[in-house]
C-alpha positions in Angstrom: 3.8 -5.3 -63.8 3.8 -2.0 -62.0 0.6 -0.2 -61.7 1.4 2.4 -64.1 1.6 -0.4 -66.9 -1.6 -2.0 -65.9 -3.2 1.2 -65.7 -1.9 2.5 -69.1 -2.2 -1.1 -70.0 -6.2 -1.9 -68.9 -7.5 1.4 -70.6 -5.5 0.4 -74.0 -7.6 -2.9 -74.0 -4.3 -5.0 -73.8 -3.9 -7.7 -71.4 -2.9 -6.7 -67.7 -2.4 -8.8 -64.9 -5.5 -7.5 -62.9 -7.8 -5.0 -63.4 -6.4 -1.8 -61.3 -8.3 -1.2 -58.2 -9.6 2.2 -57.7 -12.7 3.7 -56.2 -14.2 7.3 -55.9 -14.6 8.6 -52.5 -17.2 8.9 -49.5 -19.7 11.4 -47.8 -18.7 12.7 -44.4 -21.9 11.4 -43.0 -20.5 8.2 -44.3 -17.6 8.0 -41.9 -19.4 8.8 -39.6 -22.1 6.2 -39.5 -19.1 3.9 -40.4 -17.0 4.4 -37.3 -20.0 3.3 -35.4 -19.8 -0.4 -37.8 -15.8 -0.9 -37.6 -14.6 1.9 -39.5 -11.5 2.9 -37.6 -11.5 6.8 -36.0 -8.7 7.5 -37.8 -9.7 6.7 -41.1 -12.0 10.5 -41.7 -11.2 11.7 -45.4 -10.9 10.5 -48.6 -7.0 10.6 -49.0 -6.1 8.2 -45.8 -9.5 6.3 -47.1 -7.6 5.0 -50.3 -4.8 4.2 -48.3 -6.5 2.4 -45.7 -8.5 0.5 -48.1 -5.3 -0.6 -50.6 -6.4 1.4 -54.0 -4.4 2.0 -56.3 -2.0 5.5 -56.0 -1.7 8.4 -59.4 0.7 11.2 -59.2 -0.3 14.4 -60.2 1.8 17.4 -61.5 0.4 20.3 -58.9 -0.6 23.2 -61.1 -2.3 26.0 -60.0 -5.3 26.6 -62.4 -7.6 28.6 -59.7 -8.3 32.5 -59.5 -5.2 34.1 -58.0 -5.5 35.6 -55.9 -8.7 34.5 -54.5 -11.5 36.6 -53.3 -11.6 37.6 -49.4 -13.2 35.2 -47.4 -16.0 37.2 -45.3 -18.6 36.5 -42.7 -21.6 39.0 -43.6 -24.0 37.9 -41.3 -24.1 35.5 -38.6 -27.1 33.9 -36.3 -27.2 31.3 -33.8 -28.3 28.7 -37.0 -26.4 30.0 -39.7 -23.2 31.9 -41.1 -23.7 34.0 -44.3 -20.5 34.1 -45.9 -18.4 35.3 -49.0 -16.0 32.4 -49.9 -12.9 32.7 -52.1 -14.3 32.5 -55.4 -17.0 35.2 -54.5 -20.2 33.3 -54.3 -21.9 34.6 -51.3 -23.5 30.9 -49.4 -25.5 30.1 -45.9 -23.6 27.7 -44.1 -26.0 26.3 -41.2 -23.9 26.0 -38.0 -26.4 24.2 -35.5 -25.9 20.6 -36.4 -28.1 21.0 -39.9 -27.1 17.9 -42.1 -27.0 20.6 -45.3 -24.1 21.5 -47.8 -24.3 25.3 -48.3 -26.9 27.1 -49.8 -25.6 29.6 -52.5 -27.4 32.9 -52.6 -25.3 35.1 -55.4 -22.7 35.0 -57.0 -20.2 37.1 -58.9 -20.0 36.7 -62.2 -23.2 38.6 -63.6 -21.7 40.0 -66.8 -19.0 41.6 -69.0 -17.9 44.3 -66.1 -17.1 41.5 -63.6 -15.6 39.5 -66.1 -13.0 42.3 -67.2 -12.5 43.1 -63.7 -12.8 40.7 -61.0 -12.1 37.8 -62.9 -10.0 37.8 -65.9 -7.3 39.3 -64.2 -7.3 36.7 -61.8 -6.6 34.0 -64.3 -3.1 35.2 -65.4 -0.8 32.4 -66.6 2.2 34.7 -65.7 1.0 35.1 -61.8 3.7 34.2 -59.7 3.4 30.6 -57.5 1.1 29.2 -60.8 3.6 26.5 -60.5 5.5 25.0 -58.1 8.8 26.6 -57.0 10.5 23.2 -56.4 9.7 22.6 -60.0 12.7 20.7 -61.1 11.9 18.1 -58.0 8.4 17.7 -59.1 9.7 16.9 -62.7 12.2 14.1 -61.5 9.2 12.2 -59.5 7.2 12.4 -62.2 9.9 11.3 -64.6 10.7 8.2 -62.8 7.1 7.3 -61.7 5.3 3.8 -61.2 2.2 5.1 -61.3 0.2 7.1 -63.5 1.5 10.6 -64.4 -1.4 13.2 -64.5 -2.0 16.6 -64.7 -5.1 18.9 -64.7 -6.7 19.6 -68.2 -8.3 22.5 -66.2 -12.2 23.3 -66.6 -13.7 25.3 -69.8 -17.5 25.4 -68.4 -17.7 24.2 -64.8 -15.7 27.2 -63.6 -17.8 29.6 -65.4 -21.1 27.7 -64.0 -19.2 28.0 -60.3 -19.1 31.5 -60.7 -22.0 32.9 -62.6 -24.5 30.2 -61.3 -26.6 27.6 -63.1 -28.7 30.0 -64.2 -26.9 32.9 -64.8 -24.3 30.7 -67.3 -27.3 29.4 -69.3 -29.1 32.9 -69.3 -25.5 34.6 -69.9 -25.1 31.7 -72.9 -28.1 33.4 -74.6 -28.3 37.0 -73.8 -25.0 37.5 -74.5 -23.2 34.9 -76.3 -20.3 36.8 -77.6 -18.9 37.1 -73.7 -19.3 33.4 -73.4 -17.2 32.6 -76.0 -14.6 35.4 -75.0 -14.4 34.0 -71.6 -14.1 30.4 -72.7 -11.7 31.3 -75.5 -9.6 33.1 -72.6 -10.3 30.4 -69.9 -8.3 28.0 -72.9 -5.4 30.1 -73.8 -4.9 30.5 -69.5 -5.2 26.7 -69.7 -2.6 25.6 -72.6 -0.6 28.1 -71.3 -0.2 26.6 -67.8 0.3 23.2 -69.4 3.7 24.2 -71.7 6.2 24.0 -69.4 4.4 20.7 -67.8 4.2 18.6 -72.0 8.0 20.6 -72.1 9.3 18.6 -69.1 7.7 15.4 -68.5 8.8 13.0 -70.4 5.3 11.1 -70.4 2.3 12.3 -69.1 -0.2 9.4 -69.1 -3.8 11.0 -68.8 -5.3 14.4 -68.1 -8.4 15.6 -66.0 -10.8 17.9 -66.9 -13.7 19.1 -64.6 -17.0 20.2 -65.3 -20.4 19.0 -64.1 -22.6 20.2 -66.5 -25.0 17.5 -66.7 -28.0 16.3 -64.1 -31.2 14.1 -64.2 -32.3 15.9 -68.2 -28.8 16.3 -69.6 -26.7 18.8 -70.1 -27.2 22.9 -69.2 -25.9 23.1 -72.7 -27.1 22.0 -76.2 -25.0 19.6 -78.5 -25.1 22.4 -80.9 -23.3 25.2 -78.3 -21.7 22.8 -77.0 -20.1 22.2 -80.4 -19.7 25.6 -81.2 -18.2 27.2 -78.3 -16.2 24.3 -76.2 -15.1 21.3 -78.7 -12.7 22.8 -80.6 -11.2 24.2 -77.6 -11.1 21.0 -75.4 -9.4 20.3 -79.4 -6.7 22.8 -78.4 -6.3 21.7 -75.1 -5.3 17.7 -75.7 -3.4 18.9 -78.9 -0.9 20.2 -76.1 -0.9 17.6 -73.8 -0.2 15.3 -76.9 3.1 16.7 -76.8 4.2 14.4 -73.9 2.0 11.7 -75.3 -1.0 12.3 -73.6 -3.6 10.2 -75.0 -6.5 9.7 -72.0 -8.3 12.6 -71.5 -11.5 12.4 -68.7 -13.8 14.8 -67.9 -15.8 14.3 -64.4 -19.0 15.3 -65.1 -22.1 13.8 -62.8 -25.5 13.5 -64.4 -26.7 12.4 -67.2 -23.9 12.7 -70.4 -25.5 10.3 -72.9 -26.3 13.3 -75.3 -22.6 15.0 -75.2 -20.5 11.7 -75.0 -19.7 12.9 -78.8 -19.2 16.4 -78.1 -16.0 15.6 -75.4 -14.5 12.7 -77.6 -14.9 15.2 -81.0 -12.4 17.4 -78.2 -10.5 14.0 -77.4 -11.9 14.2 -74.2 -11.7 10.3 -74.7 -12.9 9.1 -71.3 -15.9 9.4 -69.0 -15.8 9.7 -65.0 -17.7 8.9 -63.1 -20.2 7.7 -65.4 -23.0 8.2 -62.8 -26.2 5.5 -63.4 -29.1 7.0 -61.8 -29.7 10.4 -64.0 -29.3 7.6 -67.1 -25.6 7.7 -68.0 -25.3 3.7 -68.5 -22.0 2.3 -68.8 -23.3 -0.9 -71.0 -24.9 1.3 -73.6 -21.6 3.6 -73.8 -19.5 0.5 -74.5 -22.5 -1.0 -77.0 -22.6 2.5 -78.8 -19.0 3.8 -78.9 -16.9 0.5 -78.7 -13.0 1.1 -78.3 -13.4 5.2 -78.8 -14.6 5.9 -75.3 -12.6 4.8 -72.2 -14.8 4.7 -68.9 -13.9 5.5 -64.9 -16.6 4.4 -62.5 -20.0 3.2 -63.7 -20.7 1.2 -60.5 -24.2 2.1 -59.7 -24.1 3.4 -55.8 -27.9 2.2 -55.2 -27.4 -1.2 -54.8 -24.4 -1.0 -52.4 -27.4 -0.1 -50.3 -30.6 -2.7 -51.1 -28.0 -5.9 -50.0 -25.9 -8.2 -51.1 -27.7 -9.6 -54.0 -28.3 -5.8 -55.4 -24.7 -5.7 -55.3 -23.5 -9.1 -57.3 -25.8 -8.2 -59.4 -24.7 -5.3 -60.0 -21.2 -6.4 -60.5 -22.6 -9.2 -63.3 -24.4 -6.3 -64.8 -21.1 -4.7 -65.4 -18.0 -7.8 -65.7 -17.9 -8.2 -69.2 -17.1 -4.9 -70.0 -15.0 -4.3 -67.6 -13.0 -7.7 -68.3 -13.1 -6.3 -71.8 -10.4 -3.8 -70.8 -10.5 0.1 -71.5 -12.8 0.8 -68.4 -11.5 0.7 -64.5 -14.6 0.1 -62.3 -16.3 2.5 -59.2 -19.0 3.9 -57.7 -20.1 6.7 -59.4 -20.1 9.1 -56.9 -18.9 9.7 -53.3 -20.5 6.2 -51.4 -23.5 7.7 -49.3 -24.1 6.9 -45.8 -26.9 4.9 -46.7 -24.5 2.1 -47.5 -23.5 -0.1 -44.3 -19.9 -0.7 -43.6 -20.7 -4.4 -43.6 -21.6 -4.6 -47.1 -19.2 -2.0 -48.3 -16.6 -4.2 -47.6 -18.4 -6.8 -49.1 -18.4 -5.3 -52.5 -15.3 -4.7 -52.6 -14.3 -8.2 -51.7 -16.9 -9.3 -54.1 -15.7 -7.0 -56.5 -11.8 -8.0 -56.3 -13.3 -11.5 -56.1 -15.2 -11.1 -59.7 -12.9 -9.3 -61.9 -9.2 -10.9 -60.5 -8.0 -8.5 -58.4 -6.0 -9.3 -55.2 -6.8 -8.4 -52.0 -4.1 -5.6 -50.6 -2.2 -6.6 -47.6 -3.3 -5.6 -44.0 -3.6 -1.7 -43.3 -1.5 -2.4 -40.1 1.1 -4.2 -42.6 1.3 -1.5 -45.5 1.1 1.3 -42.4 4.2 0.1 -40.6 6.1 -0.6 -43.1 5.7 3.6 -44.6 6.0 4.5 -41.1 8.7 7.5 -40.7 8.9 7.3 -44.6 7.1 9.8 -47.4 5.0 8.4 -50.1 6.6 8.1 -53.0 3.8 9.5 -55.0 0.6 11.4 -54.0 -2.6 9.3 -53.6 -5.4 10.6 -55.8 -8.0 11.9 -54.2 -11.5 12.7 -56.7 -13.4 15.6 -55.8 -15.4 18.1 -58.1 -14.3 21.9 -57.3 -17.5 22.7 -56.3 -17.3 19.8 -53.7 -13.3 21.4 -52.6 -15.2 24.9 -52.2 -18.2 23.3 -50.1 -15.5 21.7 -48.1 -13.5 24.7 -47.3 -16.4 26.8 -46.3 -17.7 23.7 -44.0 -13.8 23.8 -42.1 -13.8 27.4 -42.4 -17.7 28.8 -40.9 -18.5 25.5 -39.3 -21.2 23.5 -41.2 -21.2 19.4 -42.4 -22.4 18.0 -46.1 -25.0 15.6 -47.3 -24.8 14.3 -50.7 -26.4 16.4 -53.4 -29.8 15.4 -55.1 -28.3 13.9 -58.7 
């Protein structure tokens, strides 16, 4: 069975040979305290992370969904603690340069109303910009045609962006001062989107899931109401998987942190049909999602990240908290957020022995083994690496104005 069957396989609730082995990703801070445990040097981001720990490769049809081009990059003020800079979405951020464990802190940003919609940014997402899509188009296509893993492609984003640019509280405030421009910007957000994704449903044959982004939910629920949520963005996410259907689409999953009990039926009304990461501590609760929706909701993650930290106990019984479902089919198991460097590198390993161990999957061969033997070779397929866009932004400013990350209150 290759992985793409189990995959496809697993998250139809039909029998696979193991459940597929996949996990989300780790803090910085993380590696770091790790390559003092065992961790090897070389082994310092996410993507040569999944390698090095055997997970399980997707391949991913590159489509440029961002704001092209993208806004100057500017240093406006600079001290011996901190960088104040302007990144390339236009949010203006401190980024502390004197060793200050700290993701940015974000002082403005852009998007304040209709004249910097019209100007600054709807221009910027034109479907017809040139490099949207790959010039070696035709090769992309082939490798995707004749994949073993799962073919994916990026649903795009129809409130995250907006909340990137105008701010948490300038989207909720803009929501209800001036509603009309939110639903112009999301209806125009959509058509960019289904746009970009034509020519990818025209030429792949099979496109197995799509991702959409949007972390609009924390510790209380969602920025949004049920009822605006309904309103504005369900019966465009509706649009959105009616045109991936045409290449058979049929798993869509929105990465959303927090707590999404309250809009589960909002996304699947869209047929958004799966959640990711399905993060435990603001409430979302895997067992209840599974109790409460059944077969109609598909799940990626749900592996509380606390107890990779409180010992080995904490973590089988974490693991024997979430088995049955699992075993059930229709939800691929990880820890619902980046691991934080509170977890020792001692008992990360351990859960995922334990967690191979529990649900039936094998354990990959040696890194030195798998290494040589891709050594002077390409991939074959891209290993997915999860991020939120607001996490690839953070990033860039860190490499860019100096800085380093901690992980984000929930």
């Amino acid at each position: 069975m290759t992985h793409r069957e189990r995959w496809l396989r697993h998250l139809h609730f039909e029998a696979v040979d193991y459940v597929p082995d996949e996990e989300f990703g780790y803090w910085d801070n993380t590696f770091r305290r790790w390559h003092k445990e065992g961790l090897p040097e070389e082994i310092r981001d996410n993507g040569i992370a999944d390698q090095y720990f055997g997970f399980a490769p997707r391949a991913y049809m590159p489509v440029n969904m961002g704001l092209v081009p993208g806004f100057e990059p500017r240093v406006l003020e600079e001290t011996d603690r901190y960088r104040v800079v302007r990144d390339g979405t236009g949010v203006t951020a401190k980024v502390f340069t004197d060793g200050t464990d700290t993701i940015p802190q974000y002082l403005d940003y852009p998007l304040k109303g209709r004249r910097e919609w019209e100007e600054l940014f709807k221009p910027r997402l034109d479907p017809t910009t040139p490099g949207r899509l790959p010039a070696d188009w035709d090769v992309h296509v082939e490798r995707l045609n004749n994949a073993d893993v799962p073919v994916m492609v990026t649903g795009g984003s129809l409130f995250g962006w907006l909340r990137n640019w105008a701010g948490f509280e300038g989207i909720a405030l803009m929501l209800y001062d001036d509603p009309q421009l939110f639903e112009d910007m999301v209806e125009h957000v959509c058509t960019f989107i289904c746009a970009l994704l034509e020519p990818v449903v025209r030429d792949v044959r099979k496109i197995d899931a799509a991702s959409f982004w949007e972390d609009m939910c924390y510790r209380s629920g969602c920025i949004i109401s049920p009822k605006s949520f309904r309103r504005y963005l369900t019966p465009r996410y509706r649009r959105i998987t009616d045109v991936l259907a045409k290449a058979g689409c049929d798993i869509n999953f929105v990465d959303s942190d927090g707590n999404i009990m309250d809009v589960i039926d909002c996304w699947v009304e869209g047929g958004v049909n799966c959640m990711f990461p399905v993060e435990v501590a603001p409430g979302s609760d895997p067992v209840e999602i599974r109790r409460r929706y059944g077969h109609d909701v598909l799940m990626l993650g749900g592996v509380n990240k606390r107890p990779l930290a409180a010992g080995r106990d904490a973590i089988d019984a974490e693991l024997a908290r979430i088995e049955a479902g699992v075993k059930e089919g229709g939800w691929i198991p990880h820890v619902d957020h980046r691991v934080p460097p509170d977890v020792s590198y001692p008992d990360y390993l351990y859960y995922l022995q334990r967690k191979r161990e529990v649900l039936g999957i094998p354990e990959p061969e040696p890194w030195e083994v798998r290494r040589a033997r891709a050594e002077g070779k390409e991939p074959a397929t891209p290993y997915v690496i999860h991020f939120d866009e607001r996490e690839q932004e953070d990033r860039r400013l860190q490499e860019q104005f100096g800085g380093s990350e901690q992980e984000p209150e929930e």
